[in-house]
C-alpha positions as CSV (number, residue, x, y, z in Angstrom):
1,X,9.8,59.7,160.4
2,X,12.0,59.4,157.4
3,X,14.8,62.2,157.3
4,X,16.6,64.1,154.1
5,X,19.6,65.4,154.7
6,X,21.2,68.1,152.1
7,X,24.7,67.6,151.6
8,X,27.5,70.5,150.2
9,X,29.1,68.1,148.3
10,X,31.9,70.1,146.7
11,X,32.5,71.6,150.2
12,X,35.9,71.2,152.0
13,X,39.5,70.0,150.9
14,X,38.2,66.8,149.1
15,X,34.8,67.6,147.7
16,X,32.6,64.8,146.4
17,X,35.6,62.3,146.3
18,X,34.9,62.1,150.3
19,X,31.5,63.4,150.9
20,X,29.8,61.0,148.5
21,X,31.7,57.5,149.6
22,X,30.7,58.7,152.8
23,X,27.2,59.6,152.4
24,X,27.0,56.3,150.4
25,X,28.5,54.3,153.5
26,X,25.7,56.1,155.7
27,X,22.8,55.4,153.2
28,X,23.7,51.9,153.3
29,X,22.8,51.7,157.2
30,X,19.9,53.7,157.5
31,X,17.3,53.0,155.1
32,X,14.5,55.8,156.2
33,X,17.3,58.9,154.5
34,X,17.5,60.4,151.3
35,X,20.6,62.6,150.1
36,X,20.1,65.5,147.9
37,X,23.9,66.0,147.2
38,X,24.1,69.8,145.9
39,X,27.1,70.7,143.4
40,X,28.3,69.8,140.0
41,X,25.7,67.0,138.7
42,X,28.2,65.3,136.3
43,X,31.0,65.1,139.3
44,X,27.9,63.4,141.7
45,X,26.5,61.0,139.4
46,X,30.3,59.5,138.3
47,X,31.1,59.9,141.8
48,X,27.6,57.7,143.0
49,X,28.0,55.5,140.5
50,X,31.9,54.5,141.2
51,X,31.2,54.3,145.1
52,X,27.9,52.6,144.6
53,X,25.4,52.5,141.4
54,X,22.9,50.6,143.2
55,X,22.4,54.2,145.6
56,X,21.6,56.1,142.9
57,X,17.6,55.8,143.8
58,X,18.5,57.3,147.3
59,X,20.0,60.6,146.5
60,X,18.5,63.6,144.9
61,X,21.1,65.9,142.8
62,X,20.6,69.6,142.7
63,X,23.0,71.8,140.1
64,X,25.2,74.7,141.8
65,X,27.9,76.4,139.6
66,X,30.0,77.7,142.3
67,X,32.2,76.4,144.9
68,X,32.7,78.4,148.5
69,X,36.8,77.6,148.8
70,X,38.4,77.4,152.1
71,X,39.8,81.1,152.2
72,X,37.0,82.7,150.5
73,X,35.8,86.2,152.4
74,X,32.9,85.9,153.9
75,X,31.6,89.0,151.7
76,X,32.4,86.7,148.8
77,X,31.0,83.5,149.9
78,X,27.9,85.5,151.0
79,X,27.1,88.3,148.4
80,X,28.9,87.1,145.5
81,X,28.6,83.4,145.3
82,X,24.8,83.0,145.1
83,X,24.6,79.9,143.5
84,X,27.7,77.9,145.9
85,X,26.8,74.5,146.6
86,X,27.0,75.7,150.1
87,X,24.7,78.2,149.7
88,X,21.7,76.1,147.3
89,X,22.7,72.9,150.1
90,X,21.5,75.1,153.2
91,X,18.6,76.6,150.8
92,X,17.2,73.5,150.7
93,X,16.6,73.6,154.7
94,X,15.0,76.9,154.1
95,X,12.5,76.1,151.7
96,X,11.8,72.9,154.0
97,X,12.8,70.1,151.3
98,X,15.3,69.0,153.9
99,X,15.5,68.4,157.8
100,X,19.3,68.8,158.1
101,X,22.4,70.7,156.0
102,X,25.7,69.3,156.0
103,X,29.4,71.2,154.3
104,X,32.6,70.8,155.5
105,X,33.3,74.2,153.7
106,X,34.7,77.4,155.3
107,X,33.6,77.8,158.8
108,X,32.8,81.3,158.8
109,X,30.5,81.6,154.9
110,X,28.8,78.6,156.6
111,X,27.8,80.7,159.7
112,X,27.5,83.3,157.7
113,X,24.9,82.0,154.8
114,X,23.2,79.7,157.5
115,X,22.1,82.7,159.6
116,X,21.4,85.0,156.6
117,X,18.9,82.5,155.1
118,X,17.4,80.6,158.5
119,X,18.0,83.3,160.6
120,X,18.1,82.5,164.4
121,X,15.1,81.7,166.8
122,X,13.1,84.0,169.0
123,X,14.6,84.2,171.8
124,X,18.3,83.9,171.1
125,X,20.4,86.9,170.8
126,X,23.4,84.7,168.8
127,X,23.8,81.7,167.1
128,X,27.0,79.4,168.5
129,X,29.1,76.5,167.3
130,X,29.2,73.4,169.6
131,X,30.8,69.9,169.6
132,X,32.2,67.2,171.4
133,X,35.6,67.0,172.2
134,X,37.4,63.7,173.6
135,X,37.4,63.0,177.4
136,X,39.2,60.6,179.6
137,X,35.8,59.1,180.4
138,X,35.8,57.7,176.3
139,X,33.3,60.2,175.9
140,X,33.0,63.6,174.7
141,X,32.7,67.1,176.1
142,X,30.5,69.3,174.2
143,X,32.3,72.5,174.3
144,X,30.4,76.2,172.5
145,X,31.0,78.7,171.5
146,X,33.8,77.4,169.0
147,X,34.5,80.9,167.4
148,X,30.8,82.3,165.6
149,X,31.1,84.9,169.3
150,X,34.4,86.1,169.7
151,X,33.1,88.9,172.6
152,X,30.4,87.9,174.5
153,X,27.8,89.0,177.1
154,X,27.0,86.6,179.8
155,X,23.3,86.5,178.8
156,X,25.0,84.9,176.0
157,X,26.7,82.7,177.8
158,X,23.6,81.5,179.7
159,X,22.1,80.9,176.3
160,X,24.7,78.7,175.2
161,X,23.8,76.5,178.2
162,X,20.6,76.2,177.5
163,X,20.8,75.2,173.8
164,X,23.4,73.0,175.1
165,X,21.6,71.2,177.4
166,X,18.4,70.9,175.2
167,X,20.7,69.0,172.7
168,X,22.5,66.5,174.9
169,X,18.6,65.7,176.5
170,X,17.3,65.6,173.3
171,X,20.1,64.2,171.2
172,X,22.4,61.7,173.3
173,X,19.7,61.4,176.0
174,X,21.0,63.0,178.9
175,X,18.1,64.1,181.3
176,X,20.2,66.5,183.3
177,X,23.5,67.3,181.6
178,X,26.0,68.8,184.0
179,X,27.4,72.3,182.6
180,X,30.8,73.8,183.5
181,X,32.2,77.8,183.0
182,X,34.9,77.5,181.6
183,X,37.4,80.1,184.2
184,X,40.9,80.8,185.3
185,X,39.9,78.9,188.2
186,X,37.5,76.9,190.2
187,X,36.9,79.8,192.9
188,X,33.5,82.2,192.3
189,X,36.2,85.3,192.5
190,X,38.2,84.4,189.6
191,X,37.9,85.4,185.9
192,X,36.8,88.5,184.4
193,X,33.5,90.3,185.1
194,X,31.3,88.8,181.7
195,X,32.4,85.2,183.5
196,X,31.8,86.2,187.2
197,X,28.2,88.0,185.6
198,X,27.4,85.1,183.3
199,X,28.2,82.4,186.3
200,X,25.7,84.7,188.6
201,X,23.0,83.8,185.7
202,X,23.7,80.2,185.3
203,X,23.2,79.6,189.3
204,X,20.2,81.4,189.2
205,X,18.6,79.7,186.1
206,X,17.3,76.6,186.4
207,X,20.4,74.0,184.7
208,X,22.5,71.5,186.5
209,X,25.1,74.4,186.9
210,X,28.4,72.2,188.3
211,X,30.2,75.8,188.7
212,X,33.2,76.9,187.2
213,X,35.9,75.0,185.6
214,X,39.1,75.2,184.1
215,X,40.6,73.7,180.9
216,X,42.1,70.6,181.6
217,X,38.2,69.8,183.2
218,X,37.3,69.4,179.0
219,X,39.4,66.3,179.2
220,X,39.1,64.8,182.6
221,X,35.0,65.1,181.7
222,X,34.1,66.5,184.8
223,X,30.8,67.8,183.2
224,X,29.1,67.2,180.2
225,X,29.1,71.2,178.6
226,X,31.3,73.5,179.2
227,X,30.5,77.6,177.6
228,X,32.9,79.9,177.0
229,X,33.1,83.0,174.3
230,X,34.1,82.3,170.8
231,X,37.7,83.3,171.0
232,X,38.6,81.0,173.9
233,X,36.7,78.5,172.6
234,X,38.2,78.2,169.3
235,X,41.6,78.0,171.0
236,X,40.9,75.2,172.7
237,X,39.2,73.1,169.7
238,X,42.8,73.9,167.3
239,X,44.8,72.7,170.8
240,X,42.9,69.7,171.2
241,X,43.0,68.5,167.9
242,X,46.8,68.9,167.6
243,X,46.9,66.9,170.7
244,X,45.1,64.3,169.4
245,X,47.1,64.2,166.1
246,X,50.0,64.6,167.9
247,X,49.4,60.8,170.0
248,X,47.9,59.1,167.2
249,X,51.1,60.2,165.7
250,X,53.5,59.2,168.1
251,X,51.7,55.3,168.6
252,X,52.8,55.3,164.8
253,X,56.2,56.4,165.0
254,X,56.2,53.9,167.8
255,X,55.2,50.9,165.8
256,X,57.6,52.0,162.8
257,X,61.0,52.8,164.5
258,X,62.6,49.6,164.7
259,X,62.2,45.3,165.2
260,X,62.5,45.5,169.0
261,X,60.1,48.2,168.9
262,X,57.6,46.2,167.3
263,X,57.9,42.9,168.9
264,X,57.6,45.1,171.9
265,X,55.2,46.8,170.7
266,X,52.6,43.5,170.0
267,X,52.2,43.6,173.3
268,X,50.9,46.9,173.7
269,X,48.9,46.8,170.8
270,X,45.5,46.5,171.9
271,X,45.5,48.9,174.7
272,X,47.4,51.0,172.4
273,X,44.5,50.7,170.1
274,X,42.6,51.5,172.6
275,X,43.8,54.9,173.3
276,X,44.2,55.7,169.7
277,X,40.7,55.2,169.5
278,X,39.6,57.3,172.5
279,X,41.5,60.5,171.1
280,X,40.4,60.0,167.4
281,X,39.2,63.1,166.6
282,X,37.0,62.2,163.5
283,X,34.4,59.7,165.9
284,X,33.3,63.7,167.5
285,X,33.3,65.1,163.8
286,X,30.6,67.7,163.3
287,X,29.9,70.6,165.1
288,X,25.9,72.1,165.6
289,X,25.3,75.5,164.7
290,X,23.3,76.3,167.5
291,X,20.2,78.9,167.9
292,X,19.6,79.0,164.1
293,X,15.8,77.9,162.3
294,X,17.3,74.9,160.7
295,X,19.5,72.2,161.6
296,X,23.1,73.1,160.3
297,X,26.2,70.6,160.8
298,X,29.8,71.8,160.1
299,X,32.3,69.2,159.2
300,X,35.9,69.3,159.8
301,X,37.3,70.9,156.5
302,X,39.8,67.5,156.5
303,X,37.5,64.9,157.5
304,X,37.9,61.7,155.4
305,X,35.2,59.4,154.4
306,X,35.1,57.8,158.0
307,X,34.8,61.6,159.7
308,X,31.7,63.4,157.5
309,X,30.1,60.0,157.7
310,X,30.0,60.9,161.5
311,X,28.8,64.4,160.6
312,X,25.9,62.7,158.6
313,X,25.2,60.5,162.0
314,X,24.8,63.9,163.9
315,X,22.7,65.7,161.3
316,X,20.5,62.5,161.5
317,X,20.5,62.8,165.2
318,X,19.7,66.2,165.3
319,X,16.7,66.0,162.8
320,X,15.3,62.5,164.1
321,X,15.2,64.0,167.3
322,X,13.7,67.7,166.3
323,X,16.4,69.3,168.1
324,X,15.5,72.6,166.7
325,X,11.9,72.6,167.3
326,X,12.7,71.8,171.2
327,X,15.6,74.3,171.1
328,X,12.8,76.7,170.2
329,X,10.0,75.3,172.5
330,X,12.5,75.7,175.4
331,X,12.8,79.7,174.4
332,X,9.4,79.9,173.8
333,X,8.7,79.9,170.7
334,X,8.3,77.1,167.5
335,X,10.7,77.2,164.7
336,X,9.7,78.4,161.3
């Protein structure tokens, strides 16, 4: 199955002069996609041609006269801004010319314009934002909702799960993906009554329910999801990526502060390395908007060339793998 993937290419705090080197970079090890970049042709084409002339033939450029900034209202992005790259990018999912969407524009016009146009599946009450955050076990925790919910009701915490799990089987290939509540505490009688109801639900249903956990679980990797409301979960995405600035900060400071420090430091490098790499935040770039009738990836607003090139291996992923169509089988119904 060959695989297009539409790409907001204006989208985020770099625009094309990251998300074309990096769909370029992508193109070059997976021969079965095509692009269709979506913003201002005569920025794309220049922007092709100085990353790589020779991938011209593999991307497909569609016109859009607006741009959806950073701190745009949703109202604005939305109602007003009909022709944003963001907007004609996700279109293009709609009208089926592509199996995947990726901008790393504002967080909330991308919810917002994705469910508008796809609209959500049968079956699922609201759409959430998941993705992997770094564990002590070098791999990831896939954490939802990230902020689309900030009040929730546990059926739609249990729904969370479930998309959850259908992506990690799906997706990375897990055939029974552990899932954590994410709670005050381990005990049954802690938390508030949406947990204690939603946590009732998840026993009952029939996922590999590990039970409740608490925060620092997301790190140690004791289970592979881990569902909470919107609000909560968008604290704990911000907090862990200053974290993991914060140490890949400090191994530089390390290196830089003095001689001694870095003949000392030789020694260290390759476990420090190591480490650096394991909390890298860009290799877990690209969140899924989950429960919608179209694959939709959200890059980090910051991400550099390396980071959306990430986001373009999830979309890929995600649409290889017909993650939506099986999101939609498990809730009984297809997608449109």
């Amino acid at each position: 199955m060959s695989v297009t993937l539409a790409v907001d290419a204006m989208g985020g705090d770099f625009g094309v002069a990251v998300t074309i080197p990096a769909c370029c970079d992508f193109l070059q090890s997976h021969p079965d996609v095509m692009v269709i970049a979506v913003g201002d042709p005569k920025l794309l084409n220049e922007a092709i041609k100085r990353c790589n002339a020779e991938m011209l033939n593999r991307f497909q450029i569609i016109g859009a006269s607006e741009i959806v900034l950073m701190d745009d209202p949703i109202e604005v992005a939305l109602r007003r801004k009909k022709d944003s790259s963001m907007r004609v990018a996700i279109e293009q999912v709609q009208q089926g010319q592509a199996h995947a969407v990726v901008s790393a524009g504002n967080t909330g016009a991308l919810m917002a314009i994705s469910r508008y146009l796809l609209k959500t599946l049968e079956g699922i009450d609201r759409p959430a934002i998941a993705t992997a955050i770094p564990n002590e076990l070098g791999k990831g925790t896939t954490v939802l909702d990230l902020g689309a919910n900030a009040d929730c009701e546990p059926i739609h915490l249990l729904q969370f799960a479930q998309m959850a799990d259908v992506m990690l089987r799906v997706v990375n290939g897990n055939t029974s993906p552990t899932i954590g509540l994410l709670n005050i505490g381990e005990e049954v009688i802690k938390g508030n009554d949406v947990v204690k109801q939603a946590a009732e639900l998840l026993r009952q249903s029939k996922l590999n329910f590990y039970g409740n956990v608490e925060g620092n679980d997301i790190f140690k990797g004791t289970t592979d999801i881990v569902v909470c409301d919107g609000f909560v979960g968008n604290v704990v995405l911000k907090a862990s990526e200053g974290l993991a600035k914060m140490m890949s900060g400090m191994i530089r400071e390390e290196f830089s502060r003095s001689l001694l420090t870095k003949l000392m430091g030789l020694t260290a490098l390759i476990p420090l390395g190591r480490v650096r790499k394991r909390v890298d935040h860009r290799r877990y770039n690209g969140a899924v908007l989950l429960g919608l009738r179209g694959c939709v990836i959200k890059s980090h607003g910051s991400a550099d060339r390396f980071a959306f090139k990430v986001a373009l291996e999830r979309a890929y992923d995600a649409a290889k793998n017909r993650m939506v169509d099986k999101i939609a089988e498990t809730f009984g119904m297809r997608s449109v």
